[in-house]
C-alpha positions in Angstrom: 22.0 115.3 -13.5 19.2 117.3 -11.8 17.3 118.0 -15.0 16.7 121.5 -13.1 14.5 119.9 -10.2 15.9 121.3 -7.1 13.8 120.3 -5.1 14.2 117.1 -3.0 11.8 115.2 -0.4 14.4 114.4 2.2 18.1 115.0 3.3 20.6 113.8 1.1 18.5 113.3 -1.5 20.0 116.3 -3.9 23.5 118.0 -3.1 24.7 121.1 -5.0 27.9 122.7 -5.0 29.0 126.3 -5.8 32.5 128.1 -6.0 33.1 131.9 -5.5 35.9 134.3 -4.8 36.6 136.8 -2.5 39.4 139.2 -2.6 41.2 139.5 0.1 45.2 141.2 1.3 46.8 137.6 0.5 45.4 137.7 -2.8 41.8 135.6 -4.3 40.2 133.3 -1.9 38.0 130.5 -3.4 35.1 129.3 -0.9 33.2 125.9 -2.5 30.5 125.5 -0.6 27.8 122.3 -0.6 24.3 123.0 -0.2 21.7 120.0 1.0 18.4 120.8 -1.7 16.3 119.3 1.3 17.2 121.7 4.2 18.8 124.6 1.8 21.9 124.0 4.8 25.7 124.1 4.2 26.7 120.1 4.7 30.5 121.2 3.9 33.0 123.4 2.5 36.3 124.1 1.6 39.1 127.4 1.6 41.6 127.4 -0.8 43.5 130.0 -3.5 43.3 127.8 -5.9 40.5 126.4 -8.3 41.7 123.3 -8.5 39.2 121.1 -8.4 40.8 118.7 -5.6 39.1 121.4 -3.5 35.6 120.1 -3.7 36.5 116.7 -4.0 39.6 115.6 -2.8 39.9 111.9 -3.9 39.3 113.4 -7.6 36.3 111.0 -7.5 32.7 112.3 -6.7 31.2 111.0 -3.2 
């Protein structure tokens, strides 16, 4: 969708999202993060030990 240009002119312009794990005693953690382009800032995101992709977007539909 981005066409590789990550850079963006104004907030909420260009959102990106990214998933990673982190082992912990309970077992894998997932963190899915959102990143605003504009002010490289953390706008949300979202704990959970599963992938499932509910996790980023709950509805099942994108924002």
């Amino acid at each position: 969708m981005l066409d590789r240009e990550f850079t963006a002119t104004a907030p909420k312009q260009k959102w990106v999202t990214d998933i990673t794990y982190v082992a912990t005693t309970a077992g894998w953690g997932y963190l899915a993060s959102v990143v605003d382009l504009f002010s490289r800032k953390v706008v949300d995101w979202a704990v959970s030990d599963s992938l499932a992709t509910d996790q980023v977007c709950p509805s099942g539909k994108p924002a």
